[in-house]
PDB file of N, CA, C and O in Angstrom:
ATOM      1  N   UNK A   1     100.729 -34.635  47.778  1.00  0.00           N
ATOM      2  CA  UNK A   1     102.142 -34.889  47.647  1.00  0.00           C
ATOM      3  C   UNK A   1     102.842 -33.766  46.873  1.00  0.00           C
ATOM      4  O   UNK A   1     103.945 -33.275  47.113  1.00  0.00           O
ATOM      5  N   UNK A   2     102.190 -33.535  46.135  1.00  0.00           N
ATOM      6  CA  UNK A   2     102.822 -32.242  45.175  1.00  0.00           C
ATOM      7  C   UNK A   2     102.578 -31.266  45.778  1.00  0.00           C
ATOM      8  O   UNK A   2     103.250 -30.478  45.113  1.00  0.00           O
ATOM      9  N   UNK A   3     101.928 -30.407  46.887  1.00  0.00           N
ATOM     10  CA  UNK A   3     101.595 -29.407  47.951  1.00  0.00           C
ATOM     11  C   UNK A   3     103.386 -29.637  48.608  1.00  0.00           C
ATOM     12  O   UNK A   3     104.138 -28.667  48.506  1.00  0.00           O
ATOM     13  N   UNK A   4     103.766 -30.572  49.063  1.00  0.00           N
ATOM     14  CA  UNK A   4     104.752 -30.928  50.019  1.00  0.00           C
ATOM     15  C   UNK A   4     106.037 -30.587  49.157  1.00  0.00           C
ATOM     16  O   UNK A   4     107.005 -29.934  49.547  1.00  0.00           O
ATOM     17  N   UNK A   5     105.867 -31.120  47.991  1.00  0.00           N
ATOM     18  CA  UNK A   5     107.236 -30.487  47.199  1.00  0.00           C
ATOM     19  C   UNK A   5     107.595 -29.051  47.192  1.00  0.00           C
ATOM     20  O   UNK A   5     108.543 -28.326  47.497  1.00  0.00           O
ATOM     21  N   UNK A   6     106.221 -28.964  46.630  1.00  0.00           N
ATOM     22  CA  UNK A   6     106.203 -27.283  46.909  1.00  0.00           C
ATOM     23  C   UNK A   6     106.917 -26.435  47.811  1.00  0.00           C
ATOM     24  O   UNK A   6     107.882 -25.679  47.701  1.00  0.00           O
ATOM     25  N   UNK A   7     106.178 -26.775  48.706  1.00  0.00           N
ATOM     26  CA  UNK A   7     107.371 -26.262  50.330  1.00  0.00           C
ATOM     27  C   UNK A   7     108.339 -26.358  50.289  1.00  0.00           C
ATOM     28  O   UNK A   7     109.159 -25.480  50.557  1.00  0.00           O
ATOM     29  N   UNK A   8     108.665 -28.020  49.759  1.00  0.00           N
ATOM     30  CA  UNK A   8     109.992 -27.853  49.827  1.00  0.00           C
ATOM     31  C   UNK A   8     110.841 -27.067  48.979  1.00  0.00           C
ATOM     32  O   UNK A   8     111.919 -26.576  49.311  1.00  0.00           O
ATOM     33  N   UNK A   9     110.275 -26.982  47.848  1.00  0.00           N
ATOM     34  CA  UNK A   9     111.419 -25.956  46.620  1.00  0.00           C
ATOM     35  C   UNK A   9     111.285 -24.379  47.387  1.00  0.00           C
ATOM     36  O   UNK A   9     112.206 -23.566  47.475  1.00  0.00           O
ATOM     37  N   UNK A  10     110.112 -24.231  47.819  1.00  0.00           N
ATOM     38  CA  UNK A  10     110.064 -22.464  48.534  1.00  0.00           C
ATOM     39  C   UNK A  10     110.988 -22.864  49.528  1.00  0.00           C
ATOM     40  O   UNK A  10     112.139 -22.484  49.314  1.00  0.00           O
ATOM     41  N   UNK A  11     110.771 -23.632  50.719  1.00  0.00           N
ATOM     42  CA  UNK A  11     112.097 -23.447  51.793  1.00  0.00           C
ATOM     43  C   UNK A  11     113.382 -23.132  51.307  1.00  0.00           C
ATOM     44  O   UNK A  11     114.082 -22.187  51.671  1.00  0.00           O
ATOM     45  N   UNK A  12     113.731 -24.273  50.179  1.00  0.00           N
ATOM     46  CA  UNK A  12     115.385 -24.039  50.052  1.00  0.00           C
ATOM     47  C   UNK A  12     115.482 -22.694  49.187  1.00  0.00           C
ATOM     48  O   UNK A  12     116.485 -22.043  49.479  1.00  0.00           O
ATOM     49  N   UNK A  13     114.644 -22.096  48.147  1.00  0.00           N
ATOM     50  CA  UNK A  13     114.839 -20.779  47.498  1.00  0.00           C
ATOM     51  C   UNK A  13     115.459 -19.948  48.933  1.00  0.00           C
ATOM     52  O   UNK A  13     116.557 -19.471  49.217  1.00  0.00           O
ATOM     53  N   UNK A  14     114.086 -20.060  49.676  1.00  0.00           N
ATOM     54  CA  UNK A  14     114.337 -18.899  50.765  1.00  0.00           C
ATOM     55  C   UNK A  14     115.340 -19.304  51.409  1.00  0.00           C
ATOM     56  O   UNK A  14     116.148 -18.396  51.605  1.00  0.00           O
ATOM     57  N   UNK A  15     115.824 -20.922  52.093  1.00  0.00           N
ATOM     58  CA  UNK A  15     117.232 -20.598  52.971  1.00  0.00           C
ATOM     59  C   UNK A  15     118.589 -20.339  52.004  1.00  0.00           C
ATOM     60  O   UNK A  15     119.486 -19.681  52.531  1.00  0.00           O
ATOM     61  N   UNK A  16     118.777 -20.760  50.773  1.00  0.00           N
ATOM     62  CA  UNK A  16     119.790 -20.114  49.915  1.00  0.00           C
ATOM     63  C   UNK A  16     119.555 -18.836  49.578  1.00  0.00           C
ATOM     64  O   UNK A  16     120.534 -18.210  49.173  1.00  0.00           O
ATOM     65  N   UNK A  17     118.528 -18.280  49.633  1.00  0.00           N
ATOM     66  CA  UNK A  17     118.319 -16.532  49.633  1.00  0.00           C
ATOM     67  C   UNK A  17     119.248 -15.740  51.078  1.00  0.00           C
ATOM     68  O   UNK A  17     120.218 -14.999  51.236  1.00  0.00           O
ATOM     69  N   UNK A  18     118.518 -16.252  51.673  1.00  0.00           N
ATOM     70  CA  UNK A  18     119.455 -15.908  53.528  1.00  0.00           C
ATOM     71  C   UNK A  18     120.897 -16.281  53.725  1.00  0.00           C
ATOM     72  O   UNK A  18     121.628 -15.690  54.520  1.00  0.00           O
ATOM     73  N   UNK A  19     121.176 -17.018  53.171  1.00  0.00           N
ATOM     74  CA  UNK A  19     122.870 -18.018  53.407  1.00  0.00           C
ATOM     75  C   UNK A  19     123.238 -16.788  52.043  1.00  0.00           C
ATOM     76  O   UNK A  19     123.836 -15.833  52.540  1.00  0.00           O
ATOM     77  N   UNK A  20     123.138 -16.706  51.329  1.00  0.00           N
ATOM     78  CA  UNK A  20     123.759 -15.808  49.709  1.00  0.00           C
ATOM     79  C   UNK A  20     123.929 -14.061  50.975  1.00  0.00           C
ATOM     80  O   UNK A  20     124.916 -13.328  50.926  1.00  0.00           O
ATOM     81  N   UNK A  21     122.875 -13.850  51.808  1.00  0.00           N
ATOM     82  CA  UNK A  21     122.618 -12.363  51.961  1.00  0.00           C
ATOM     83  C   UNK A  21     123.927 -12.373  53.418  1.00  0.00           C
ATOM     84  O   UNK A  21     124.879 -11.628  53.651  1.00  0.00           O
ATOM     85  N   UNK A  22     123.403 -13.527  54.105  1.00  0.00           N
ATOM     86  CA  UNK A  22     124.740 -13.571  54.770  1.00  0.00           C
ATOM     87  C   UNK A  22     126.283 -13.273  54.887  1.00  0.00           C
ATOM     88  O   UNK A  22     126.976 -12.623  55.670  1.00  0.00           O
ATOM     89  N   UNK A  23     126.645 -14.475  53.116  1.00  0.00           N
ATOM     90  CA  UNK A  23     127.336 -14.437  53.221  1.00  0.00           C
ATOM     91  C   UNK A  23     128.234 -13.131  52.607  1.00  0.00           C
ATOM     92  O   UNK A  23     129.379 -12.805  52.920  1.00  0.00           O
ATOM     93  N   UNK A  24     127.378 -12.537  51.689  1.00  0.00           N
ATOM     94  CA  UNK A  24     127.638 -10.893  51.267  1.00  0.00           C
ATOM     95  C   UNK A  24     127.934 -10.297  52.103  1.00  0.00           C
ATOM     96  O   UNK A  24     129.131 -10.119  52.325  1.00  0.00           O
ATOM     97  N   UNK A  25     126.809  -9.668  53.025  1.00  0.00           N
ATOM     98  CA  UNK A  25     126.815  -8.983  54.005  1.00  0.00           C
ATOM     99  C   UNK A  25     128.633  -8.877  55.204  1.00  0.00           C
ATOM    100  O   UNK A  25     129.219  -9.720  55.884  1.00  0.00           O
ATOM    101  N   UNK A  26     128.865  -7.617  54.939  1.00  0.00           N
ATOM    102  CA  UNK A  26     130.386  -7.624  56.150  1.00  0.00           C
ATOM    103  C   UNK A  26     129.906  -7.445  57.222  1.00  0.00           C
ATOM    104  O   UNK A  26     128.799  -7.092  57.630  1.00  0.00           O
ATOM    105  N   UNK A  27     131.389  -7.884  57.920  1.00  0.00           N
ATOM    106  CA  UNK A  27     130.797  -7.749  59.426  1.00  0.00           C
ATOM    107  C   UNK A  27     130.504  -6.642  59.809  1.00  0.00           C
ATOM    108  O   UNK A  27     129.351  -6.600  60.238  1.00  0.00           O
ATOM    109  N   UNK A  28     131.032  -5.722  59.848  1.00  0.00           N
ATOM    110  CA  UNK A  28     130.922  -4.101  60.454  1.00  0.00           C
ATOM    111  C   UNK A  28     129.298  -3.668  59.261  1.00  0.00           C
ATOM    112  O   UNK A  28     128.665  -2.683  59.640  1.00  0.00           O
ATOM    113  N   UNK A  29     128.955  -4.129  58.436  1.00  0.00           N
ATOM    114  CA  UNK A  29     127.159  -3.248  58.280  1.00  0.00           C
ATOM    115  C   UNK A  29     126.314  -3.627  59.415  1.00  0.00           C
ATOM    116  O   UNK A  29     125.441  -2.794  59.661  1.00  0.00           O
ATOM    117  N   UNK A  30     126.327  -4.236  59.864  1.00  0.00           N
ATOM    118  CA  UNK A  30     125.334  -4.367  60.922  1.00  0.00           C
ATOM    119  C   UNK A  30     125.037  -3.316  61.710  1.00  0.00           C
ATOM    120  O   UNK A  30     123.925  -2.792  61.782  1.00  0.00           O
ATOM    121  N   UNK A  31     126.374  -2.871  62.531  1.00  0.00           N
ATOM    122  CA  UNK A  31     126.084  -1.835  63.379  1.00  0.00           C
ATOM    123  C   UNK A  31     127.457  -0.805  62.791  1.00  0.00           C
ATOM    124  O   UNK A  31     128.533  -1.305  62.461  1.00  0.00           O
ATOM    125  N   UNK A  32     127.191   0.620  62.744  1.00  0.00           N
ATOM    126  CA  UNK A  32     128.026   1.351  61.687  1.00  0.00           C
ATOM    127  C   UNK A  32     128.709   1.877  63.100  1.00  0.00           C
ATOM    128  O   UNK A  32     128.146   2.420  64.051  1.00  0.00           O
ATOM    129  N   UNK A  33     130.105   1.540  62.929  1.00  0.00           N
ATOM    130  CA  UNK A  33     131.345   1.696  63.904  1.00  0.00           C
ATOM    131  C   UNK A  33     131.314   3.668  63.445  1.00  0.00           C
ATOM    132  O   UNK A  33     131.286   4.527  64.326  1.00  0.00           O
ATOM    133  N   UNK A  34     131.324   3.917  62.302  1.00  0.00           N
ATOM    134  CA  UNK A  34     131.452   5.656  62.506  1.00  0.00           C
ATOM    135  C   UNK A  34     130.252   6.435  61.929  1.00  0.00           C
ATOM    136  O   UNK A  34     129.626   6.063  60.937  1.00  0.00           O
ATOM    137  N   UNK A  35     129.986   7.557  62.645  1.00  0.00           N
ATOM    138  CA  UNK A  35     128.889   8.626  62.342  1.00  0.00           C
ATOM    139  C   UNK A  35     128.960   8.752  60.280  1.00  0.00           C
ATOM    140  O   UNK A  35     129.977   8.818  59.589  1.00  0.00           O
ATOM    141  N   UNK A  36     127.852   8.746  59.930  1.00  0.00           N
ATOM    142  CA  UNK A  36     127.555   8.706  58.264  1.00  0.00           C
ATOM    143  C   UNK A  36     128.032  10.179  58.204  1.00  0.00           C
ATOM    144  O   UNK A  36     129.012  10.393  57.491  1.00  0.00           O
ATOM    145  N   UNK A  37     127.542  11.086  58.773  1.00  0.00           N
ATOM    146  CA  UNK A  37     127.462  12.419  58.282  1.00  0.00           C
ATOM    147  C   UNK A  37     129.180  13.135  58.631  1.00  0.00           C
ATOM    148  O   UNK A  37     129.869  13.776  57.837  1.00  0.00           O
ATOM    149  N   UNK A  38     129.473  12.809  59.871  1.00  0.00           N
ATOM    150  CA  UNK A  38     131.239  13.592  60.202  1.00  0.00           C
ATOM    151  C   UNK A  38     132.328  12.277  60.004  1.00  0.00           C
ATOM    152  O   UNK A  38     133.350  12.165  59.327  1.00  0.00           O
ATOM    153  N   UNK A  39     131.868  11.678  60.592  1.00  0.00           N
ATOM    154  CA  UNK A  39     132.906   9.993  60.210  1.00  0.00           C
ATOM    155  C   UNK A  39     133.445   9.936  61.389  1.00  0.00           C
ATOM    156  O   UNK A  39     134.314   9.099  61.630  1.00  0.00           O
ATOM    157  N   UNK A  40     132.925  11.005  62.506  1.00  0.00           N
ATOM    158  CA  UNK A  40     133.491  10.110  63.735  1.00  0.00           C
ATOM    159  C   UNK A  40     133.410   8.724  64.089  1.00  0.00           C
ATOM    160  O   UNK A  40     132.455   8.085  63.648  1.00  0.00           O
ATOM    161  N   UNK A  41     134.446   8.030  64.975  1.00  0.00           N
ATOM    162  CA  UNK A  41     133.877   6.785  65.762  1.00  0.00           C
ATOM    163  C   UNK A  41     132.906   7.067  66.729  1.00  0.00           C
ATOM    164  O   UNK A  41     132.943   7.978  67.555  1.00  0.00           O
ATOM    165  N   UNK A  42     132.045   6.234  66.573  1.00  0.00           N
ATOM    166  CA  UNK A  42     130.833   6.175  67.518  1.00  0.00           C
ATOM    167  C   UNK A  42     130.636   4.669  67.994  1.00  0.00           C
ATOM    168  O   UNK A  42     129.807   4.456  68.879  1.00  0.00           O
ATOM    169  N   UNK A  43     131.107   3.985  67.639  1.00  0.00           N
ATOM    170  CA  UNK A  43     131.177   2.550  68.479  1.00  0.00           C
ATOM    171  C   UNK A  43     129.829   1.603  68.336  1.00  0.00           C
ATOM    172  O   UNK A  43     129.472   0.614  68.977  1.00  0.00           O
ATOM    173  N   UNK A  44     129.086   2.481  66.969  1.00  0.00           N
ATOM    174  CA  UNK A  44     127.781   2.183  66.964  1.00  0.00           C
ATOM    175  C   UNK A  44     126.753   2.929  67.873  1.00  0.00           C
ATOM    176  O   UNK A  44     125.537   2.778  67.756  1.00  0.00           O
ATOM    177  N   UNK A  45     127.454   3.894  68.952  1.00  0.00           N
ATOM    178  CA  UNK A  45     126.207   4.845  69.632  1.00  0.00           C
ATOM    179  C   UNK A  45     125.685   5.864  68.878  1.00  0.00           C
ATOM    180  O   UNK A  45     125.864   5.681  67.673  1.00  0.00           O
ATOM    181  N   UNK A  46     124.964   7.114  69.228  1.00  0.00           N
ATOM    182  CA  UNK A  46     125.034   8.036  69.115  1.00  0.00           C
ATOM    183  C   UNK A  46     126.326   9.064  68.790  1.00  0.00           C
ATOM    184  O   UNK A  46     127.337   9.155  69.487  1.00  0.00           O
ATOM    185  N   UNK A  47     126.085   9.707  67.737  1.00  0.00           N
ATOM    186  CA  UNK A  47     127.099  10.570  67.539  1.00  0.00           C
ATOM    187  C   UNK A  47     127.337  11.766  68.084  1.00  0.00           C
ATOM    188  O   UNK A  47     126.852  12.764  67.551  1.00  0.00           O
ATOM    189  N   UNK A  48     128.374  11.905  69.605  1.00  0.00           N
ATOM    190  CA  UNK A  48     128.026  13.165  70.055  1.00  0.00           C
ATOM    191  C   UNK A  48     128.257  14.785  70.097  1.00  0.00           C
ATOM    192  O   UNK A  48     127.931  15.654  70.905  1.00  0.00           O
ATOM    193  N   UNK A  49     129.208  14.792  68.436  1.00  0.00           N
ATOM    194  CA  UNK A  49     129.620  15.926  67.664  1.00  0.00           C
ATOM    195  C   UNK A  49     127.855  16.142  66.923  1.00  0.00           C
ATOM    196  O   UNK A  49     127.381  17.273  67.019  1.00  0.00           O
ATOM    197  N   UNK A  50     127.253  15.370  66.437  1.00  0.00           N
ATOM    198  CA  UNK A  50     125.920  15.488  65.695  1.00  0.00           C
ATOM    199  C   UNK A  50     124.750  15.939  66.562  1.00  0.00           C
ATOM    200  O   UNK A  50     123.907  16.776  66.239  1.00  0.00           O
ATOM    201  N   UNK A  51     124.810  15.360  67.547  1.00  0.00           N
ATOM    202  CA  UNK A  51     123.715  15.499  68.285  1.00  0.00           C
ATOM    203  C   UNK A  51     124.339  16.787  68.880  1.00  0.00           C
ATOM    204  O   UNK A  51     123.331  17.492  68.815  1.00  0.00           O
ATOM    205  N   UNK A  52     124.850  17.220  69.167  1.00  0.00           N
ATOM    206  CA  UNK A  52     125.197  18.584  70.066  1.00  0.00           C
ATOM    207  C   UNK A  52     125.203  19.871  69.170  1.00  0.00           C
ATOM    208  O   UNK A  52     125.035  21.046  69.496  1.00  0.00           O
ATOM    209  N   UNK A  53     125.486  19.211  67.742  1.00  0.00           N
ATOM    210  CA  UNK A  53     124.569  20.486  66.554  1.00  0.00           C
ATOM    211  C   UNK A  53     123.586  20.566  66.833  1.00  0.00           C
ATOM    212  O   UNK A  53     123.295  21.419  67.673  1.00  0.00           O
ATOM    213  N   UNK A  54     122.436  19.609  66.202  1.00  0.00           N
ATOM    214  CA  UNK A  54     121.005  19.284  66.544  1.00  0.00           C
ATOM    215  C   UNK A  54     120.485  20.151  67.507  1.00  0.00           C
ATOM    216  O   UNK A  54     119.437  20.730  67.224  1.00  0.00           O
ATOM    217  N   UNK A  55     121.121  20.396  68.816  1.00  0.00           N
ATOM    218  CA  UNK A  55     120.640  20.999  69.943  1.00  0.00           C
ATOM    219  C   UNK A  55     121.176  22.413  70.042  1.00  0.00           C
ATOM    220  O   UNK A  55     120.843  23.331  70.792  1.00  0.00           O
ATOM    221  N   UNK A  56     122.282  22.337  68.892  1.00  0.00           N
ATOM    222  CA  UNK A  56     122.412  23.985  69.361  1.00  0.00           C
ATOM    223  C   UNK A  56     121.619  25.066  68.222  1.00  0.00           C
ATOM    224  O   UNK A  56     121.844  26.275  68.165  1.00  0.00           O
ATOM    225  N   UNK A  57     120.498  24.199  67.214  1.00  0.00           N
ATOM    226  CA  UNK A  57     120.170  24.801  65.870  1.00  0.00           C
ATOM    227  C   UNK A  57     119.146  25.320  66.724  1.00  0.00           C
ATOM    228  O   UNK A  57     118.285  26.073  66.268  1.00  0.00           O
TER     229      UNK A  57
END
């Protein structure tokens, strides 16, 4: 019986760990709307001012 509590106090740590990271988390970190390095928009693709350096080094 005391094994079962257990679980239960770890489940809710961990789903109030996930619901807290959620609710921090903004919408746009997920997928980064502009290039880190020039700040173009990239829509979340490839950046194709970056990558066309890359290829001309």
């Amino acid at each position: 019986m005391v094994v079962i509590w257990i679980g239960i106090g770890i489940g809710v740590l961990i789903a109030a760990a996930l619901i807290y990271k959620i609710i921090k988390t903004s919408k746009n970190e997920y997928i980064s709307l502009r290039c880190k390095r020039c700040g173009f928009k990239t829509n979340g693709l490839k950046c194709p001012i970056c990558e066309t350096e890359k290829t001309l080094r």
